[in-house]
N, C-alpha and C positions, 0 to 999 in steps of 0.2 A: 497439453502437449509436454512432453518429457524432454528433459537438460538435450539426450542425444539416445535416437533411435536407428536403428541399422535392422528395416525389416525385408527378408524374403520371399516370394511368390508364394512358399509351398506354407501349407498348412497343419494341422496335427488334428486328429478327430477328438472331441472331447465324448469320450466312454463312460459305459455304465459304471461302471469298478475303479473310475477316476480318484484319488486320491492325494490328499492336502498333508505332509508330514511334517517335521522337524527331527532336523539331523541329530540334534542333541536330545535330551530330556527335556520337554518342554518343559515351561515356568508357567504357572496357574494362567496369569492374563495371556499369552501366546498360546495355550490350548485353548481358552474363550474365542478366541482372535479367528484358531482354524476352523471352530466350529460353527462361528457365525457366519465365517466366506464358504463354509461346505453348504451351509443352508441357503444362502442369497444364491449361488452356485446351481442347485439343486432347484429352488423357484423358478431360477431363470430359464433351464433346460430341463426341467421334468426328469433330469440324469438321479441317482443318490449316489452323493459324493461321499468315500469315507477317509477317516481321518484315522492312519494305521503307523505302525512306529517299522516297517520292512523299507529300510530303507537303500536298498538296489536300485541303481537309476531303471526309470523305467518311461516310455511317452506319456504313459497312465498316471503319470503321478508330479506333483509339485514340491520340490524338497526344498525347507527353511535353512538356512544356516547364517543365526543370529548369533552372532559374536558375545553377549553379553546379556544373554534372557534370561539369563538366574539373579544376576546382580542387579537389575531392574525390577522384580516382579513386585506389583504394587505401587511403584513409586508413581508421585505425582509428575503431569509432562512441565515439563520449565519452556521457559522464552528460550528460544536461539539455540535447542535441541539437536541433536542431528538427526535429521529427517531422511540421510540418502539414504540411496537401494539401490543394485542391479538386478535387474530381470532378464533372463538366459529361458529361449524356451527354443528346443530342439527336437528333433526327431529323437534323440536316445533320451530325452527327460527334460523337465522346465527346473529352472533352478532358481533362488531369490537370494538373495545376500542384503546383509544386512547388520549396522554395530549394533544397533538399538531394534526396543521394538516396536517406538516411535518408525522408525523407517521400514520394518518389517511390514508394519500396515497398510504405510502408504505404498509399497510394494504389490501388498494384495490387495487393495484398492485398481490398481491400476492393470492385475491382473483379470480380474472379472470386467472391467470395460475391453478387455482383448476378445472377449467371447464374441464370435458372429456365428449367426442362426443361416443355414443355408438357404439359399434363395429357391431351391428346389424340391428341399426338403425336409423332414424335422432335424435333420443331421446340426449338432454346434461343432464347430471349428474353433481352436487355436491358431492364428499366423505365427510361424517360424521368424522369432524375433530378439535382439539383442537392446535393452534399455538401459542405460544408465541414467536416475534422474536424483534431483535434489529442486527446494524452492528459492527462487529468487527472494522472495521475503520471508523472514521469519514470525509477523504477524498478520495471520491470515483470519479475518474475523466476518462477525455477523452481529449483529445487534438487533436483540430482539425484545421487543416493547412488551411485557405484559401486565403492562399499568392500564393503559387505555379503555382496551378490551383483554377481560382474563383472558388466559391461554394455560390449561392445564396438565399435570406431568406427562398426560400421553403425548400431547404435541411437541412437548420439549424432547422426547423419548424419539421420536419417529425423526424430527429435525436433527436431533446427533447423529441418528443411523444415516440420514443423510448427506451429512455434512462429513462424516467418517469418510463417506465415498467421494465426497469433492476433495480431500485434501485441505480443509477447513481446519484451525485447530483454534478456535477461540470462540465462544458464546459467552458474548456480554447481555445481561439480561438487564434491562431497564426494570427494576424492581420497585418503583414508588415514584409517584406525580401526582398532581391535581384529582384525578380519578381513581387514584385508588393505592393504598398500600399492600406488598404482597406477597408478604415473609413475617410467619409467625416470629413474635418477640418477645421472651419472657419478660424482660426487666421494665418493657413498656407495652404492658399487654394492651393499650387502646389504640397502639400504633394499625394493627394491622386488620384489612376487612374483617367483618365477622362469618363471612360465607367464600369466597373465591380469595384464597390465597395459600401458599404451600406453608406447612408446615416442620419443622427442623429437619422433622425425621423426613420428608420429599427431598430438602435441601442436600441431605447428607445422601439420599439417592441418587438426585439428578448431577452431582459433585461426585459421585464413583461410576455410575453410567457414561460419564462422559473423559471419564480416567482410564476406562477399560477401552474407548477409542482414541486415546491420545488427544484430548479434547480440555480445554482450560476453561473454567468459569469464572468470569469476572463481573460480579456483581456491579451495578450502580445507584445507591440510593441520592436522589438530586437534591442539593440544597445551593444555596438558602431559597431560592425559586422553586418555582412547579412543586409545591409544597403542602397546597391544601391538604391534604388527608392525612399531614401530621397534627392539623392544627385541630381535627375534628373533637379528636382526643383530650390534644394537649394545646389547648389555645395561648397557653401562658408561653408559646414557642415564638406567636407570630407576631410580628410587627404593633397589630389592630388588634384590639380585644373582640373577642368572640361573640356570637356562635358560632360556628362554620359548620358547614356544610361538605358533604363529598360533589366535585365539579362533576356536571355531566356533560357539559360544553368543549369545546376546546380552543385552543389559541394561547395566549401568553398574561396569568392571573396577576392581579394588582397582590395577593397575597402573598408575605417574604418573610423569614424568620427576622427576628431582633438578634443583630449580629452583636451588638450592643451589651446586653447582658449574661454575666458570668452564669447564669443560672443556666444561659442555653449550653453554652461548652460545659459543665457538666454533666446535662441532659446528653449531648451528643458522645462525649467520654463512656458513659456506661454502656450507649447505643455500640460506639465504635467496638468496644471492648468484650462484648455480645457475638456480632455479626462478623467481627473480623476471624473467631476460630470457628465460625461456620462454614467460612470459605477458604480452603489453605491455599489459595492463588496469592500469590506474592502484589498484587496488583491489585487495587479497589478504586473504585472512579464514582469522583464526587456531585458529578452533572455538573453545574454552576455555570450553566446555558440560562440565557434570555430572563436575568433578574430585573422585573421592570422599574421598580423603584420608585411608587409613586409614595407609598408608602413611608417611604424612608424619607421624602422629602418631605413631609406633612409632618411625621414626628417633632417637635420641638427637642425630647431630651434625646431622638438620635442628632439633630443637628448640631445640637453641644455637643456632640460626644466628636463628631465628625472634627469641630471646631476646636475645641480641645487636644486630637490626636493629628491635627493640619491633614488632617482627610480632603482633598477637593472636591470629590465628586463621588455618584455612590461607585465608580469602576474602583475608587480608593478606599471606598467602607469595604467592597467587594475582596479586595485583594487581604485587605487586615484578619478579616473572617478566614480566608484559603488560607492562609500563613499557620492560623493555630489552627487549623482540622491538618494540615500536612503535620505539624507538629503530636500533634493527636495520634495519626495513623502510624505515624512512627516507633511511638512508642508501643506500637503491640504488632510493630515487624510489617507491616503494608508499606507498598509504594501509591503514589495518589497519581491517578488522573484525573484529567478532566476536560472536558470541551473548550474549545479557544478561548470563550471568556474570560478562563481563569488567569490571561496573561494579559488584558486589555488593561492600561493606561498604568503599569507596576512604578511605584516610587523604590530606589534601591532599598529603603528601609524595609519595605515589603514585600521582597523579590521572592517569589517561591522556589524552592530549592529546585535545582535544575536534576536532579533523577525525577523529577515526576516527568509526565507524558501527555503530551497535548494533542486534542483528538479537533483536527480539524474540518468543521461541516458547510460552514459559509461562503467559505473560498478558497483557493491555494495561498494564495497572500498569507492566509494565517498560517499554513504549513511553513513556508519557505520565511517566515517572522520567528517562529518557534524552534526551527533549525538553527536560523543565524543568529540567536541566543541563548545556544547552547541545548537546549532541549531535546530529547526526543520525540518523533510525532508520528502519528499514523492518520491515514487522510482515510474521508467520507464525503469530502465536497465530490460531487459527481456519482457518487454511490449509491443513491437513494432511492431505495425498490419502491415504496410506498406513490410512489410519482408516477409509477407504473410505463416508462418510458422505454424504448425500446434497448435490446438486447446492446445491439450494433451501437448506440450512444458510449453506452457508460463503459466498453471494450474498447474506445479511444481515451478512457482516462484513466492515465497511468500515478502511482504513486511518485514517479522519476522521471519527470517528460526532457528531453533530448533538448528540447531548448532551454533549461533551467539549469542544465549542466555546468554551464560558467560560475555559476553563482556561488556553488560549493566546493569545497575539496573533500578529499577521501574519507574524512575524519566526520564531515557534515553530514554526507549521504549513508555513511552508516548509521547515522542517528534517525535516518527517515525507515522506518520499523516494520510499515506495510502500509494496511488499510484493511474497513471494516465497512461491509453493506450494511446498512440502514431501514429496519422494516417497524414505522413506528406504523399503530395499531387505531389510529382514528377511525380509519375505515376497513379494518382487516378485522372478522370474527375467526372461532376456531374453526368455523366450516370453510372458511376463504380463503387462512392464512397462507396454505401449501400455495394455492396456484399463485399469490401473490409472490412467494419467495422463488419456488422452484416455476423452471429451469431455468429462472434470469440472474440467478446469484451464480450460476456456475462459470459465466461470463465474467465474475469478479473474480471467483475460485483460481481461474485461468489467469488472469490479470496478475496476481497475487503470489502464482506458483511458475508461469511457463518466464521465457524468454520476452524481452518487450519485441524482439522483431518479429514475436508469433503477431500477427493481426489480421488475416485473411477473414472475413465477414462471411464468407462461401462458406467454409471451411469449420467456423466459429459454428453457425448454423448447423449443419448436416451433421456435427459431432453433438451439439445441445439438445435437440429434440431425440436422438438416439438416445441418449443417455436420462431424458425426462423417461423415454419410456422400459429405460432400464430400473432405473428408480421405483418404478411401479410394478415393473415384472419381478424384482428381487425381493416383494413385500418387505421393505423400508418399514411402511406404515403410511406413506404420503396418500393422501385422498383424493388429491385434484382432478386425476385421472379417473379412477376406480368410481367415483360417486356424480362424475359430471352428469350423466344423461340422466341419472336420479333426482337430480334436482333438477335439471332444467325442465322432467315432468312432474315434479312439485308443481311448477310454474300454470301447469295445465289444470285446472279447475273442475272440469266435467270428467268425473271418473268415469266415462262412458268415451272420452273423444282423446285420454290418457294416450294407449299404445298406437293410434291412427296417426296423431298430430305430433307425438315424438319426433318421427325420421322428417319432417320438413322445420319443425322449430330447430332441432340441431342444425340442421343446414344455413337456418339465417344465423345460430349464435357461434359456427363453428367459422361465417367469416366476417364476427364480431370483435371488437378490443374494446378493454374497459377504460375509462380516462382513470387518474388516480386524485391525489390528492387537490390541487385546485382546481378542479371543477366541482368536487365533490364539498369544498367547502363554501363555494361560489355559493352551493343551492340554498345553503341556511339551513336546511332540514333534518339534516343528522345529529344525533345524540348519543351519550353511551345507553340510552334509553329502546333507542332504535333498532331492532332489526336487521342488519348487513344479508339476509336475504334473497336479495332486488336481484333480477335479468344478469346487470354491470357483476353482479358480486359472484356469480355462478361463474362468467367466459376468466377466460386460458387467456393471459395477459398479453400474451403473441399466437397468432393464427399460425400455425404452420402449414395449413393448407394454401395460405394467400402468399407464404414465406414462399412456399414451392412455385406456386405461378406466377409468380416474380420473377421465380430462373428458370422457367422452361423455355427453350427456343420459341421465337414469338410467331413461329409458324405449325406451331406443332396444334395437330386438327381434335385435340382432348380440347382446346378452348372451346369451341362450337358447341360442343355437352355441356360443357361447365356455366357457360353465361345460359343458354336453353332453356339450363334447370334452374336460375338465379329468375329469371324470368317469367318462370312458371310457380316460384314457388311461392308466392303469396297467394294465389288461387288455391293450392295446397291447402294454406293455412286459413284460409278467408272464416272458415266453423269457427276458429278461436276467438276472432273476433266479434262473430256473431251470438256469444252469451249472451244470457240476459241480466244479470246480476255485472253488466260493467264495471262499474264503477269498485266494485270489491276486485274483478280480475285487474282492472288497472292498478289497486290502490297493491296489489301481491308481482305486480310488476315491475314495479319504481318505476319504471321508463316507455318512452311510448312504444313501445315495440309494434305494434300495427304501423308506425308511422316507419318505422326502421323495415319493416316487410316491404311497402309500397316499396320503399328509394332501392330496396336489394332488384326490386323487379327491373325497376327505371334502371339499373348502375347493369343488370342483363344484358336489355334492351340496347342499351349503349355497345355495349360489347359486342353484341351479334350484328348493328350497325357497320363499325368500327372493321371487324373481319367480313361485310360483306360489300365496302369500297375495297379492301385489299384485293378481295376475289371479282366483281364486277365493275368495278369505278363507280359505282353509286351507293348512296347511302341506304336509301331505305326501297324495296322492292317496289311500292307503291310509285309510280312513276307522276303521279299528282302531287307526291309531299312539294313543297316551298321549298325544302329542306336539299333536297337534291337538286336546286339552283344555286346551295350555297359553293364558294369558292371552298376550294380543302382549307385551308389556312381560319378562312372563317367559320368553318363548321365546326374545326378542333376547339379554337379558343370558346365556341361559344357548347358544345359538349366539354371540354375541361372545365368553367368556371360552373356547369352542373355538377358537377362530379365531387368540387368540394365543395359546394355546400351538400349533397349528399350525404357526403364523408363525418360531415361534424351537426347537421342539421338535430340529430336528437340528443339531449346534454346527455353529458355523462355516459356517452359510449360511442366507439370511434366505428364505420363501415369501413374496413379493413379491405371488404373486397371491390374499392375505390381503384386501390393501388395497382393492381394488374392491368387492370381496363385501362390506369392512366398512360402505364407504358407502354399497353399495345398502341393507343391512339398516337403519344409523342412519337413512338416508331414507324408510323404510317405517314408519319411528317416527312421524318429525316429519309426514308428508303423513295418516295415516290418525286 
């Protein structure tokens, strides 16, 4: 939602001969800029948009006028940019204003989500509308893991284009962990995999790909933790003498660099000194998350060294090691982040210089510790896609929450910088990764850019799923959409019962949610070895079919079809389960999904129940059930406590179409 809208009833037809200009002489990336919203433009409505220099107002036409597109072209986007714009769009012409052309994009960003498709016809409409917007935070990030599970230049490629359209301006890439390092490195060519990892010349692409959207990369290489796969190399880095190995597990590794010896701040100096003109972000983040430290307390000549420098504990080895890598980074022009840790238990001697930025995941505590110490900080506690938790959560967690307001002054709260979603990659392959991110980061997007008093959930919704399937109609590149029912007939075994068994399997996985990360690590079975494949890894992290029947009037007579067919449709599927070679369809399933078929019929059953007391006062037509002696009060609680176990009965995946059923029944309480 924009700073301040002023919109009118009437609307403007979007035409064949539609056209994207600039008042002045465009600048190279501002012709990139119209060219790429005439294409998304053009996908979206089948219209062909051109991009012509006539520039008379016209309804047919969008006129730029960027105050400063010559003396920008090229340059890289900085922290605290100016991102406004006004959007003017009229019966005699649309207009965009703008100083920069940081703000000219997010202008035409927010120009193509004004496009509506008629409800009658192929006709797209323009709404006659007055914007003036700018964001509340000026770091508006995403963090994206491709240590875990590779993720390669096209996903990084397709994720800017859509991050361009959120209004996103920061990709931190988790570039090296326990699993994998992954950024070629000249001057320590054993650093990096020998198969899945990008190359300078990708780096110096996905770094102007993402400059051509006003888009910042901010590298993270994690030390002295989550470190294996420097040591595979270079074992003389790590605490323990070698061999090592690359981790295919996950969780939090006993293996730590030896902060101890000068040979590693050497090693690191060249590295730094490398990596830092690969990235010209003014900003590089050191990880120095979850150092376990067992390590360090077995060493005998780290514990002299500890004893020697009245080190206490290893949060004290920890802090001496951040001290000279800030001082490191310094010297070749970076500012250092890094995750909360790096400010856990500081002696003044080893206070890390307060321009760095503290990236807080564990709690608020740490944000609002990092503030009143002067710091900068950008939160992630709450942010964390990978948990796959719902939309309407993580849109009540604010960078700046109204009850914390005491705590600071003016001077504090400008130091609080924004926040970054969180999508680490245990359980996210490259086939997965989209539905895991999108349309739930756009919830952060919003978070990050609109007003905190925007929060309407209604509202949050019917604008998120619009916009997931704009994402897809504008060829982004995003997949989650475009490829679901192709996988979900992967899933189908007998090329002979492929296109039969499609339209009812969708039906159970479309009011299916996937759990995310702890349950997934509950099972023990996962690896980077593994497969991400599974039934869980195919479904759309939020059902928007169950979103919908959640807000329909609870009398509205679409229910009666909707459970009918919930209820018929395991008879549908019943062929799938009657292969012969089970145990291969199970083992290509991960989950029990026959088990998940039966409860969709029962959670039916329930439902057509439920609307047949509303309409007769009894439950079940059969005038023999037991069931129809019970009291209403007794029949709900004892159909509600079915319903969640229904709900969670098979791991690792939630029956999402639990939730409709529960509130027709609760409503069958409160009205009768």
């Amino acid at each position: 939602m924009p700073m301040f809208m002023k919109a009118e009833s009437s609307k403007i037809l979007l035409s064949n001969d539609f056209s994207i200009l600039s008042k002045e002489q465009p600048s190279k990336d501002l012709h990139s800029a119209i060219r790429r919203y005439s294409k998304y433009i053009s996908s979206l409505t089948g219209k062909s948009i051109k991009s012509n220099q006539n520039i008379a107002p016209s309804e047919k036409k969008l006129i730029i006028n960027c105050a400063s597109m010559n003396s920008e072209n090229e340059k890289y986007p900085a922290l605290a940019e100016d991102e406004s714009y006004a959007l003017n769009i009229t019966n005699e012409g649309s207009y965009l204003y703008a100083s920069t052309l940081t703000g000219t994009i997010r202008g035409l960003s927010t120009f193509v989500q004004l496009i509506e498709r008629s409800t009658s016809s192929d006709n797209y409409y323009i709404p006659i509308v007055y914007i003036i917007d700018r964001p509340r935070f000026t770091w508006r990030g995403l963090m994206l893991d491709v240590s875990r599970h590779w993720m390669p230049v096209s996903v990084i490629e397709r994720t800017l284009n859509a991050m361009e359209l959120s209004k996103l301006n920061v990709l931190h890439l988790h570039l090296s962990d326990d699993q994998g390092f992954r950024v070629e490195c000249i001057q320590h060519k054993l650093l990096h995999d020998r198969k899945d990892f990008f190359t300078q010349k990708d780096i110096r692409y996905i770094v102007e790909y993402a400059r051509q959207r006003r888009i910042r990369i901010v590298p993270e290489f994690d030390i002295p933790g989550h470190t294996t796969s420097w040591f595979v190399g270079y074992p003389e880095l790590a605490t323990e003498p070698g061999p090592y190995q690359i981790s295919t597990t996950w969780g939090v590794i006993k293996s730590t660099m030896d902060p101890t010896k000068e040979t590693t701040y050497t090693f690191l100096d060249t590295f730094f000194e490398e990596m830092t003109k690969l990235f010209p972000d003014p900003y590089f983040h050191i990880g120095g998350d979850e150092v376990e430290g067992t390590h360090w307390a077995e060493s005998p000549t780290i514990q002299k060294f500890m004893s020697d420098h009245r080190l206490i504990n290893k949060n004290g080895l920890q802090a001496y090691f951040n001290k000279r890598v800030q001082v490191m980074l310094k010297k070749y022009g970076k500012i250092m982040i890094g995750w909360e840790e790096i400010l856990d238990e500081m002696h003044e001697n080893l206070t890390i210089d307060n321009d760095a930025i503290i990236q807080s995941w564990k709690s608020r505590k740490a944000l609002v510790n990092s503030i009143s110490k002067g710091y900068r900080s950008i939160l992630s506690h709450g942010y964390y896609l990978d948990h796959l938790l719902l939309s309407s959560f993580h849109y009540k967690v604010d960078p700046i929450l109204n009850d914390e307001l005491w705590l600071f002054n003016q001077d504090q709260l400008g130091r609080i910088l924004g926040g970054e979603a969180c999508m680490w990659t245990e359980f996210a392959a490259q086939n997965s990764i989209d539905s895991r991110i999108w349309p739930r980061v756009l919830t952060m997007a919003e978070r990050f850019w609109s007003s905190s008093s925007v929060t309407n959930q209604n509202f949050l919704y019917e604008r998120l799923f619009h916009m997931n399937y704009l994402l897809d109609k504008m060829q982004t590149g995003l997949t989650h959409l475009s490829t679901y029912r192709t996988q979900l007939q992967n899933l189908i075994l007998d090329s002979d019962k492929k296109a039969s068994l499609l339209h009812p399997f969708a039906i159970l996985a479309d009011v299916c949610e996937p759990y995310g990360f702890d349950q997934r690590t509950q099972s023990g079975k996962y690896t980077s070895q593994v497969p991400l494949t599974t039934f869980t890894d195919i479904l759309q992290c939020e059902s928007e079919l169950i979103w919908r029947l959640e807000n329909m009037p609870i009398d509205d007579k679409k229910f009666r079809d909707i459970f009918q067919t919930w209820s018929l449709n395991h008879v549908r599927l019943r062929s799938l389960f009657d292969a012969l070679d089970q145990s291969k369809q199970k083992q290509l399933w991960g989950q029990d999904i026959q088990r998940l078929s039966e409860n969709l019929a029962q959670v039916g059953r329930i439902g057509l129940a439920t609307l047949n007391y509303g309409i007769k006062g009894i439950f079940y037509s059969d005038n023999n059930s037991t069931m129809n002696s019970m009291t209403l009060a007794q029949w709900a609680l004892y159909q509600n406590t079915q319903l969640t176990q229904l709900e969670n009965q098979v791991f690792e995946v939630r029956l999402a179409a639990v939730r409709p059923v529960r509130r027709l029944l609760n409503s069958i309480q409160i009205f009768v």
